[in-house]
N, C-alpha and C positions, 0 to 999 in steps of 0.2 A: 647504481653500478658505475664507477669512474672507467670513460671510455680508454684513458691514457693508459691505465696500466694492462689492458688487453691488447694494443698496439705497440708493440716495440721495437727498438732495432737493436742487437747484439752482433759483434766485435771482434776481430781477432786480428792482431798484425803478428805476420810470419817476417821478421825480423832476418831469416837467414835467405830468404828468397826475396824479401823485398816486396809484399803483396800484403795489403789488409783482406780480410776476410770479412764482411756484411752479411747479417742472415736476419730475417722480415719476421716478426712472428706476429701474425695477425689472425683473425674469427677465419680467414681461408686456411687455416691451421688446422688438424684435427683436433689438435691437443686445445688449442685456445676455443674451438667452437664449444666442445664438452666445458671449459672452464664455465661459459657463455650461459649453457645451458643451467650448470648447475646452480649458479648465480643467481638465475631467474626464478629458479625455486626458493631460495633463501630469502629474495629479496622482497623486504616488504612493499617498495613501490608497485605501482601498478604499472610501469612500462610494458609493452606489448613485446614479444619477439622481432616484431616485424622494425618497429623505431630502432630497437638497437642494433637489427642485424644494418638498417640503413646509415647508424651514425658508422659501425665501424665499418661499412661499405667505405664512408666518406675519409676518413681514417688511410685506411689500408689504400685509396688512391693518391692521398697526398704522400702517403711514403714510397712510393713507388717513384713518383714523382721525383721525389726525392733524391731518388736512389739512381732515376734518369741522369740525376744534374750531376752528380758528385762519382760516378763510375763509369769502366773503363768497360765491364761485362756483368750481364745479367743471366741469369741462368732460372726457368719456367719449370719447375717440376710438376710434371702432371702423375698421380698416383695410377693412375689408369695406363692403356695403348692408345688412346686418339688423340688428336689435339682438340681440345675445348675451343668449338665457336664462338662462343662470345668473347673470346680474347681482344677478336676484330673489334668489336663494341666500344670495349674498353681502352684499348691501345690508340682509337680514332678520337674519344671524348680527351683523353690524356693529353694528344696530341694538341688538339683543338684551346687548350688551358693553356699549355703549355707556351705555344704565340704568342698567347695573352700574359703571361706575367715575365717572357724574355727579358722586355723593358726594364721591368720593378729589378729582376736579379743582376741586369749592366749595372745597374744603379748601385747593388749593394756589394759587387764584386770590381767597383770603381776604390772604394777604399782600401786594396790589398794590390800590392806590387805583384801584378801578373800582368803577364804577357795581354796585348792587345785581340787576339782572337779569341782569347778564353773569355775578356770581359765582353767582346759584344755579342760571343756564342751563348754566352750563360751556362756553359758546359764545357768538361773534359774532353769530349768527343761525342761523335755519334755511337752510341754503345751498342756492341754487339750484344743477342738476345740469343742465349742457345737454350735446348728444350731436350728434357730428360723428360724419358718414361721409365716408371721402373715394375712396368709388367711387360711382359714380352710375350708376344697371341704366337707364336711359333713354336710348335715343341722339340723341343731339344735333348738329344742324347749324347751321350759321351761322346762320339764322333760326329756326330752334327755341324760342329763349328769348322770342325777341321776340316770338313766332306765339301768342298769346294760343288759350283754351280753353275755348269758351261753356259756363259748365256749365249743364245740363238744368232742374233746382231751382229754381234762384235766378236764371238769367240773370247770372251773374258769369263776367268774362273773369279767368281762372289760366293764368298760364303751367306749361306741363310740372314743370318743378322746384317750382314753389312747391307745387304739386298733392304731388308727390311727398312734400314735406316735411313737407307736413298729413299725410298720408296715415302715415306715420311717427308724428311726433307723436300721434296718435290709438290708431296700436297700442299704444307706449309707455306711455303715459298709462293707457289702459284693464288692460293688463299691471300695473302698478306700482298700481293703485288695487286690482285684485281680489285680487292677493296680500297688500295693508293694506301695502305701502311705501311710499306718501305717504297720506294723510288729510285731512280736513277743516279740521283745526288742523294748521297745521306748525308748530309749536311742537311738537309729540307726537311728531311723523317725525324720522325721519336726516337729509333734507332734503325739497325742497318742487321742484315745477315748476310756472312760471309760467303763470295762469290764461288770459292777457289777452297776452302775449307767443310770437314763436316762442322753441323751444327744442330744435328739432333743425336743423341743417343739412348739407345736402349738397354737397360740394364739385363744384362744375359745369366738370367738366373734361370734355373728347372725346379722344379719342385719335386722330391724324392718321398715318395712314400715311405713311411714306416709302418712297416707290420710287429714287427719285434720290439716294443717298448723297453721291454730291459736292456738287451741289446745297444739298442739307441743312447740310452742316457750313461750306460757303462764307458761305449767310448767317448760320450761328453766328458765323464769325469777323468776319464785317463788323457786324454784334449787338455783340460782344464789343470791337471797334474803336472804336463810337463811346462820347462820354460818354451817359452818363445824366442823366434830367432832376432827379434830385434829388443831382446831383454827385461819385455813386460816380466812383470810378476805373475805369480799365478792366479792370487785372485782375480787381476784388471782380466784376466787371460779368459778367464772361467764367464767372468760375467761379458767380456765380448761376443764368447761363443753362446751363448742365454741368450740373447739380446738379439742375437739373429737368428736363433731358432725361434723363437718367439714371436719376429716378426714376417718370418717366413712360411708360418702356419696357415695351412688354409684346408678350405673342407673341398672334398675332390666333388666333380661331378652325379657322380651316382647316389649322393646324399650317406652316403656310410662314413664314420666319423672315424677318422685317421690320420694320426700326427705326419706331418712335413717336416719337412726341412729346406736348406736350401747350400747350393753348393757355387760359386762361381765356375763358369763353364768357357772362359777363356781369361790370360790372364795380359796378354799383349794388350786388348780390348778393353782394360778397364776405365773406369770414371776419370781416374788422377792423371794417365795417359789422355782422352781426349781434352778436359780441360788444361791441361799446362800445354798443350799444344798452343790454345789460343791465348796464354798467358806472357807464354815467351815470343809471341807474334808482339804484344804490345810493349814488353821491354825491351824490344829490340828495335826494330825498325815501324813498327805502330800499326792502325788499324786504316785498309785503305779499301772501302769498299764502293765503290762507285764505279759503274758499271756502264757503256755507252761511249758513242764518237766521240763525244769531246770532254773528256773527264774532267774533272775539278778539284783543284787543289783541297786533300781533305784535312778536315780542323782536328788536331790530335794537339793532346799535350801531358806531359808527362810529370807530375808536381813532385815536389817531395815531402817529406813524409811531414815536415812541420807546415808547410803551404796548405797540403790536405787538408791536415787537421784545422788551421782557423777556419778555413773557407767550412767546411764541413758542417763544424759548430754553428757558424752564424747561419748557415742556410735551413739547417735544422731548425732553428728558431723562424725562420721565413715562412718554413711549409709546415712544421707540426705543431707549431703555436696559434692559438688564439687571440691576434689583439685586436680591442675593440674599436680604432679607431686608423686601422690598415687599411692602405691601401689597394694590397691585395682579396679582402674580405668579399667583394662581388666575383670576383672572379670563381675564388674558390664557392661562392653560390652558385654557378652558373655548374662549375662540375658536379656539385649534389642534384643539383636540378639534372645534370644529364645521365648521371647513374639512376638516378631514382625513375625509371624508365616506366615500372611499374604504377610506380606512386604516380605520374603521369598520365599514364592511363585510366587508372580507378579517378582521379579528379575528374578529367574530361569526361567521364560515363557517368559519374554522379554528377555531376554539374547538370548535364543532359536530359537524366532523370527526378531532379529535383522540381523542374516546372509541372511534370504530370502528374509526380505525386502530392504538388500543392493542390494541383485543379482537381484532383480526384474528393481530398478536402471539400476545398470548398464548394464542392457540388451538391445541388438539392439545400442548402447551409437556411434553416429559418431566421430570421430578425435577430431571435435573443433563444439560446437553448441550456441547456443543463449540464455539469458536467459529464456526467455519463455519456448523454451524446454525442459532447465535445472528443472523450475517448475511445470513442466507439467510430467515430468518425478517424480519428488519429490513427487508430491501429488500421482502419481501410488506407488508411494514405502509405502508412508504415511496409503495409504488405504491398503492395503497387510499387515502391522503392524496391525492398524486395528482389522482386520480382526479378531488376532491370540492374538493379546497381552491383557494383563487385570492387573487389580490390581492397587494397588498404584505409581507403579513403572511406569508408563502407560508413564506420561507425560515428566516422567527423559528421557527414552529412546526414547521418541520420538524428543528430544531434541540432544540428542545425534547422530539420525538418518538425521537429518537436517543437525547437523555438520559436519556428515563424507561426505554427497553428496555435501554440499557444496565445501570443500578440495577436493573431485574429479572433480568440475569444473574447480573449480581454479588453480589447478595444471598442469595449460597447457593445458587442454581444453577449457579455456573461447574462445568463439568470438567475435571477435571487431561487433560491434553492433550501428559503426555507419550510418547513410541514406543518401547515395547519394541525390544529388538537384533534381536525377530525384525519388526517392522513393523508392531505390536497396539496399538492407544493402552490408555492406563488408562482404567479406566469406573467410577473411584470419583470423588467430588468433589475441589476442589481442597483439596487438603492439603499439609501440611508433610512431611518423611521424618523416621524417627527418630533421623540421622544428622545435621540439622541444628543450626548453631549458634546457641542462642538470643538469644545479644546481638549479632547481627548482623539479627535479625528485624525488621520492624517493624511498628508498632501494626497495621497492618491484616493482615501476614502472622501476628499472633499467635494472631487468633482462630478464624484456620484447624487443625481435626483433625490428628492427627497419625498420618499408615498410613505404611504400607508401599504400591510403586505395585502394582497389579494388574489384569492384564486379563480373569482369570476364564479364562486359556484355560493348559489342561495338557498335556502330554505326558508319557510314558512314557519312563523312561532307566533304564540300566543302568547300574553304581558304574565305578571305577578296572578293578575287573578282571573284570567281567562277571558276577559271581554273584549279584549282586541286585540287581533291579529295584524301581523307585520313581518317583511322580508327579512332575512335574520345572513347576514354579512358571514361567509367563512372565517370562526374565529382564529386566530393563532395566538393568542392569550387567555389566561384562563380568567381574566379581569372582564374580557370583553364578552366571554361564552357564557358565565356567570354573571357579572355585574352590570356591565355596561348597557351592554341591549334591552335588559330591563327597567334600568334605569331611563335610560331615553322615551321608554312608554309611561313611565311614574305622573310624567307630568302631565300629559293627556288623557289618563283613564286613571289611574289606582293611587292618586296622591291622594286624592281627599279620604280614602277608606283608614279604619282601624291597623294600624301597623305594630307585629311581636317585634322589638327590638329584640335583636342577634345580640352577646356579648364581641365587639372589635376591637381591635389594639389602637388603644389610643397616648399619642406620642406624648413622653414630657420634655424629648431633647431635641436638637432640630438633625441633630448625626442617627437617627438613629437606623436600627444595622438587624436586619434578617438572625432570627436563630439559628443553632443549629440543631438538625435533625437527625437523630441517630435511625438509620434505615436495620440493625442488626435486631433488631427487640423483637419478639414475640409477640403475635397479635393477641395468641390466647391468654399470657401472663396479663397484659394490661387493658385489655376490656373489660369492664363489669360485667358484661351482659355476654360474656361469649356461651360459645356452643355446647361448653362442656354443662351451662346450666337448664339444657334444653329437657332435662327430665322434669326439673324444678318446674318450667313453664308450662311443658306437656299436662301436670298433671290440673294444672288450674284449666287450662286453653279445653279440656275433658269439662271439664266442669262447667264452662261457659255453654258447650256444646248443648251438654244438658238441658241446660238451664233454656238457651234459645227452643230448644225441642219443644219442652214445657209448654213456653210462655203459648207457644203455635196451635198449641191443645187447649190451650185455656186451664191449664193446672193451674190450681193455687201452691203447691207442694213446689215450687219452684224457686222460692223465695227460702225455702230450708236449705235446699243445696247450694244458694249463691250464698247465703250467710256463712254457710261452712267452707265454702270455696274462700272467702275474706278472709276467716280466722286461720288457715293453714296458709294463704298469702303472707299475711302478716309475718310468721315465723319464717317461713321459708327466706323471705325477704329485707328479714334484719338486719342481714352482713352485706344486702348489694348498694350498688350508688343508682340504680335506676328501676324502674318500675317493671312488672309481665307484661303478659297482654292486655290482663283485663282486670282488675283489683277493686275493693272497696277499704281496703284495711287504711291503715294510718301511713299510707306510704309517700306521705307529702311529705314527711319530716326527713324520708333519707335522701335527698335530695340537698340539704340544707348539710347533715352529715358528711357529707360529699364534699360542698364545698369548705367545711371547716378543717379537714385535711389535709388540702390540697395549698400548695403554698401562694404566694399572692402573688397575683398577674401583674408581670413584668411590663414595664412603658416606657423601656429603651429596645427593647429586643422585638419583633415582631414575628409570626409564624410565616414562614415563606410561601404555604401553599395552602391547602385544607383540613381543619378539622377533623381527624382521625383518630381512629387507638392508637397510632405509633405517637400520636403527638404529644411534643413536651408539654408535661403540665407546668401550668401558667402564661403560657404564651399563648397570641391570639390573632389571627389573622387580621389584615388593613381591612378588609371588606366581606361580607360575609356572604358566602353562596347561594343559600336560601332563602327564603322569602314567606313569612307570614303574614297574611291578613282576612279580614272578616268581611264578607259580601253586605253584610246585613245581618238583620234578625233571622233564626230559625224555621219561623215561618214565612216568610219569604220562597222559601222553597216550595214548589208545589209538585207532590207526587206522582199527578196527571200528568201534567205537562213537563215535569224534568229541566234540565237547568237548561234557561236561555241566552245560550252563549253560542258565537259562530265555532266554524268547521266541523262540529259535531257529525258523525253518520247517523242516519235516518234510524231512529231508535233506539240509540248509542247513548243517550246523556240525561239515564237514570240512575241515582243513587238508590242503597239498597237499603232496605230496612233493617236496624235491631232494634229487638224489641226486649222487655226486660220488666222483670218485679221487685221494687224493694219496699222494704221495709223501711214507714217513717213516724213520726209521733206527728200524731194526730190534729195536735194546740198549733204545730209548726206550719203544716202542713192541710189545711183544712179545705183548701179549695182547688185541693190538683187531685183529679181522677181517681176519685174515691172508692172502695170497693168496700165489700162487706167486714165491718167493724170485729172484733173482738179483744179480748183483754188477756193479758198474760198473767202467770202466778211465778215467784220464784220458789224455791227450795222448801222453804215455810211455810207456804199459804199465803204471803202475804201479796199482797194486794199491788201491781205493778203498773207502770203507766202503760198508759191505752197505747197503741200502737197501728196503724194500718199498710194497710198493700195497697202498693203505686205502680200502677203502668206509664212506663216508659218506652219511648220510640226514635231512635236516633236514628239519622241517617249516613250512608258511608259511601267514599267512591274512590277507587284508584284510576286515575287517567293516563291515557296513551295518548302519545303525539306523535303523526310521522313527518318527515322531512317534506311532503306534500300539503302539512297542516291541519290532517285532516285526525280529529278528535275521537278518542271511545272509551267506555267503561268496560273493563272485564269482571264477571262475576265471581271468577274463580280462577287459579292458576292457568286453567287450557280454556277458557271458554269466554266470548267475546259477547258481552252485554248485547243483546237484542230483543226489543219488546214488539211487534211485529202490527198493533196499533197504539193504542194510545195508553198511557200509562193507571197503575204501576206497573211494576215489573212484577214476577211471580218469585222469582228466587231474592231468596235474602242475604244475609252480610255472614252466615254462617263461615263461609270459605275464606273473606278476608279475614275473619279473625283469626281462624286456624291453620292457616296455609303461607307458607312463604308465596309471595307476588313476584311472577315472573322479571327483572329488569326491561327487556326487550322481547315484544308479542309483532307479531309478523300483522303488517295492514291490509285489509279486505281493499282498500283502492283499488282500482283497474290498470295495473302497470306491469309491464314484462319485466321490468327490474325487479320485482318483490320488494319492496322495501319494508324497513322495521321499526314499528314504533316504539316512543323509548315512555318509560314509565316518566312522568311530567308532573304532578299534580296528585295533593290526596286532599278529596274534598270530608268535612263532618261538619255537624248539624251539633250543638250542644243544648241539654234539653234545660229546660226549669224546672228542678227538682232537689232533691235530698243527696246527689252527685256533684262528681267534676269531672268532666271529662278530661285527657292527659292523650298526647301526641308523644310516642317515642321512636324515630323515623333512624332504621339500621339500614346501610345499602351494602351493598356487595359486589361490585363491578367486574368482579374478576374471580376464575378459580383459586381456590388457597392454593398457600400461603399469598394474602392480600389483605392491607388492611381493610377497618370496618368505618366507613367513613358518617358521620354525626353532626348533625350542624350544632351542636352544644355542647360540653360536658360536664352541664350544670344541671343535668339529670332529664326526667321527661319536660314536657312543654305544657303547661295547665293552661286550658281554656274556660275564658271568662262564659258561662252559664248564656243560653237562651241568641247563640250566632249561628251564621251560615259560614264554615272558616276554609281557608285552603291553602293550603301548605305546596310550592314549589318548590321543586329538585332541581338541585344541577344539574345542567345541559354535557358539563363537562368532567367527568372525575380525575383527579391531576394527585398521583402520590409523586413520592419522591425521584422516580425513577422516570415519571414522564405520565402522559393521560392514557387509562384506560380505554380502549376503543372496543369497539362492538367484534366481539370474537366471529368467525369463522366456521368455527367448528359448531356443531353444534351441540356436542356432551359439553362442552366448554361454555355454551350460549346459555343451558341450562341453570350453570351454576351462576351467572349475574341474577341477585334477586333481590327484591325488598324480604329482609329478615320479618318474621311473623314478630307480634306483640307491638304491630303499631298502633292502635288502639288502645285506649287503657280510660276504667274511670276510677275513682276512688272518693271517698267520704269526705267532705270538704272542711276545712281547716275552723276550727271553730273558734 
């Protein structure tokens, strides 16, 4: 919003009277404050009210100013009856500038042929200042004016208004003498009021109710119809009479809504009578108002009409221009600084209140804290400002008060603020990682320490295969929660053991660049093994049941139903890429199906996270999350005693038995636990190879670990392995085979916190026999929709015949969207599980 075109000054020379006419239009306008207003709404800048009312504050008193230097009389309209005290204010800071740039204007009214008073006065004269009201608080009636008013004193008849006027006059006066804005010598003041003349008037208008609105507007139009006696036309005639009715309207007292009007009520008294009184005082003999014993020659000077005008123009350019490298430029700072009275106030009270709302800040302030803190503290300091601070300056210093707490964070307080995979922030400052690329840094990231993240909080974990324990570092990678920790035990306990090599992405290029992973897919579209095939698996995982029933009885009839349990595998399982729970058919070959499918594993592209269903096929992760390897031989294990490995609970670290019958030829097989012989026939009669029943006995364990270390087997979904002396255990492996395995079982430990152990470890026994055992490990971290995470998708995991093997889980499950953590809830806790069918054996590859 351009301040200049709301500030202006318009113009009129009365040519037959010899008088230019000046009139101010500035925001103390009505007219220009509404331009002001509505400006503000249009305006896209974000200027406040308060700045533009203060520019054109600044504005409207250099033209004043202005209008000091270059006139003979000023004339104050107040739309009201009082005089406005802050006039004093204003007329004393004016003055005060004024002093100040006398010198600058000798100077510039040195190049124009005038007279010697004028250049060292800087002005025409002391100008008179007269004061119009144009409401009048006395009520008047047609007789009123004329109804003269004995006063008591003197015996002098005053009519009402003149009384009024003095009465005015004399507060004014008295006002303006005790504050020292006019003086003895006007020559000294900003201006002078006449000693001997009036110089207030009151506009003597009544306001006439209208009851009769037709009435009323009929004799407008007949008003408006005739000519005028000074030979307006009718329209100008019409629209003067409009124009004061219009502005003469007001709503009466009693709030009942009733047009006005207004009528003058004397015509001797009017406006153009008292001002040409003091008009023709200055064309004549001049303005002499100095008042006191020894008067003073007063400075008057009378130009003419081309003298005016240069001088006029150049000093315009003195007071309403801006140049940037004026001498007048501090002065007129000095008058902004003295108007902005307010603006001075809200500084010094913010200023005052800026120290206490830092200390409230920095109060109780730890070492290094978080942002939250940081903002949590900010908004206490914020409100403490608040509280105390006001004014315009309100919003500067609260800005400023943001700035400085901020610089106190940042100056070595920040906290690194990033979340552990398990949910722990770092509680070191903010630093760099030692992983970081130094020419990618910048100046301010440089002079930040360089750690490692750490939350200060440990747990207890056991290696790859359970024989040593060790303090296990809050991860915040999923390299370090996963890989790294167990690698660092590889080389003290589990390097020398039997190791499954995982398939890993291995590089052929030195650029090479993260896949991408499309998060929109369907877990059930692209798993083989999903949910929707849980009927398929049910009816086998019935079958096993059976069969375990059997064996527990000593049936021989148990080996008919697993044989039949194979052959309906086999079908069932021709179209999948992975194994049931428990099989004997040919299902080593879909496996191989699987992979001849599936397009060839990329070695510039890497998987960025874990092995999952959503995961693109062919791509493969740097390092892989789980961990296979063999303790030993099979026997090795001992039933009695249970595996001897630390943190176990006391009775906690027995594997369960299955047990099993099959069928094998006899020439193959002649020295493994032979039962009662007989011979089969086929269709014919004819005469078929011998055949016998083999007892088999595998062993099975799902492991729990909790955060305190401390080790267990569950039997079963809700039930926490305990043999209560010395082994075996009475319950068998029935339940793992048929039952999803809880992810997360709450630990018998002694601790008020409950803590939860997370499924860790799945131990099997593989036997020597006419089988193969087969590991196909599905987890489940999270309620659906969530993928199904796989350390393969190169089908089940076939174990080499006659070990003690154990299979480790991930510490940390890490999808696309970030790592699942241990829910809350617990209908939600429920649904983290080991998917059933991790077990599997089937007929070994001949």
């Amino acid at each position: 919003m351009e301040q200049s075109t709301l500030c202006k000054i318009e113009g009129y020379y009365d040519s037959a009277n010899k008088v230019i006419y000046l009139h101010l239009m500035s925001g103390f306008d009505a007219c220009q404050l509404a331009n002001i207003c509505e400006g503000l709404c249009d305006s896209p800048d974000s200027q406040t009210y308060h700045s533009i009312w203060q520019s054109q504050e600044h504005q409207h008193a250099r033209a004043i100013l202005y209008l000091f230097s270059i006139s003979h009389i000023l004339l104050v309209v107040h739309p009201g009856c009082s005089f406005d005290i802050s006039y004093v204010r204003f007329f004393r800071n004016l003055d005060t500038v004024r002093l100040k740039l006398q010198p600058l204007i000798t100077d510039i009214l040195r190049g124009f042929p005038l007279s010697k008073e004028w250049i060292l006065a800087g002005r025409l004269c002391s100008p008179r200042v007269l004061f119009v009201f144009e409401t009048c608080t006395i009520d008047l009636d047609k007789d009123s004016l004329s109804a003269p008013v004995i006063s008591r004193s003197r015996g002098q008849k005053t009519p009402p208004l003149k009384k009024l006027q003095h009465a005015i006059e004399d507060q004014i006066y008295h006002i303006l003498r005790k504050s020292r804005v006019i003086t003895n010598i006007s020559n000294n003041s900003l201006f002078a009021v006449p000693a001997n003349q009036e110089f207030v008037y009151v506009k003597p208008e009544k306001p006439i109710v209208v009851n009769d609105h037709a009435n009323f507007y009929l004799g407008l139009l007949r008003d408006s119809c005739s000519m005028s006696k000074d030979g307006d036309s009718p329209r100008i005639h019409s629209y003067q009479l409009l124009r004061q009715s219009s502005q003469s309207t007001s709503l009466p007292a009693n709030g009942h809504c009733r047009d006005v009007t207004t009528k003058s009520t004397n015509q001797e008294g009017s406006f153009k009578a008292f001002l040409w009184e003091h008009i023709e005082t200055a064309l004549t003999k001049g303005f002499d108002d100095n008042i006191g014993r020894n008067p003073v020659t007063p400075i008057f000077e009378l130009p003419t009409c081309d003298q005016w005008t240069k001088v006029a123009a150049k000093l315009y350019d003195f007071f309403m221009t801006d140049i940037k490298d004026s001498k007048a430029r501090p002065y007129f700072n000095t008058l902004k600084s003295l108007l902005e009275i307010d603006s001075r106030f809200s500084e010094g009270r913010c200023g005052k209140v800026m120290p206490i709302a830092e200390g409230a800040y920095q109060e109780g302030l730890p070492k290094h804290y978080t942002r939250s803190f940081h903002l949590s503290k900010l908004a206490q300091a914020k409100h403490v400002f608040a509280l105390h601070a006001r004014g315009p300056a309100f919003d500067k210093y609260m800005k400023q008060l943001e700035e400085h707490c901020d610089r106190i964070w940042k100056n070595g307080r920040q906290l690194c603020e990033d979340i552990s995979l398990t949910g722990n922030p770092c509680i070191l400052e903010l630093h760099r990682l030692p992983s970081t690329n130094v020419a990618a840094e910048s100046e301010e990231t440089m002079v930040r320490p360089i750690k490692s993240h750490s939350s200060q909080i440990r747990t207890k974990a056991a290696c790859n295969c359970g024989r040593k324990q060790a303090d296990r570092e809050d991860p915040f990678s999923h390299k370090a929660a996963n890989y790294e920790f167990y690698q660092s035990l590889e080389h003290s306990c589990c390097e020398k053991l039997e190791h499954y090599t995982f398939p890993v992405f291995m590089s052929s290029t030195a650029d090479a660049q993260a896949g991408h992973v499309d998060t929109t897919r369907e877990e059930v579209t692209h798993h083989p093994l999903a949910r929707k095939e849980s009927g398929k698996l049910d009816s086998v995982t019935a079958g096993i049941s059976n069969l375990s029933l059997a064996l527990s009885l000593g049936q021989s009839g148990a080996s008919d139903v697993f044989a039949h349990t194979s052959h309906s595998l086999n079908q069932d399982m021709s179209d999948s890429t992975h194994t049931s729970a428990v099989d004997l058919g040919e299902t080593g070959h879909a496996g191989a199906d699987h992979k001849a499918t599936d397009r060839q594993v990329s070695t510039t592209e890497y998987l960025p996270g874990m092995v999952h269903s959503n995961s693109p096929v062919g791509l493969l992760p740097k390092f892989s999350s789980w961990s296979l390897c063999c303790l030993g031989k099979a026997n090795s294990y001992s039933p009695t005693q249970g595996l001897d490995q630390p943190g176990f609970m006391h009775g906690s670290n027995y594997l369960l038995p299955w047990d099993m019958t099959v069928k094998a030829d006899k020439e193959k097989w002649p020295t493994v636990n032979e039962t009662s012989g007989k011979k089969g026939k086929n269709k014919r009669g004819q005469k078929s190879i011998q055949e016998t029943e083999i007892n088999l006995r595998l062993y099975l364990g799902c492991e729990y670990e909790c955060p305190r270390g401390h080790r267990f087997f569950c039997s079963g979904p809700d039930k926490l392995l305990k043999v209560p002396g010395t082994g075996p255990p009475k319950d068998n492996a029935n339940k793992l085979l048929n039952s999803d395995m809880p992810l997360y079982f709450p630990c018998h430990c002694r601790s008020s916190k409950g803590y939860m152990a997370q499924l860790m470890r799945v131990f099997m026994t593989t036997p020597e026999g006419p089988v193969q055992a087969k590991l196909s490990p599905r987890i489940q971290p999270a309620p659906m929709p969530c993928p199904i995470f796989l350390p393969t998708t190169d089908g089940p995991i076939k174990l080499p015949a006659g070990g003690l093997w154990v299979l480790r889980l991930p510490y940390i499950y890490l999808g696309e969207d970030g790592p699942y953590m241990i829910p809350t809830d617990q209908q939600h806790l429920n649904s983290c599980r080991l998917l059933k069918g991790l077990f599997g054996i089937a007929q070994p590859e001949q």
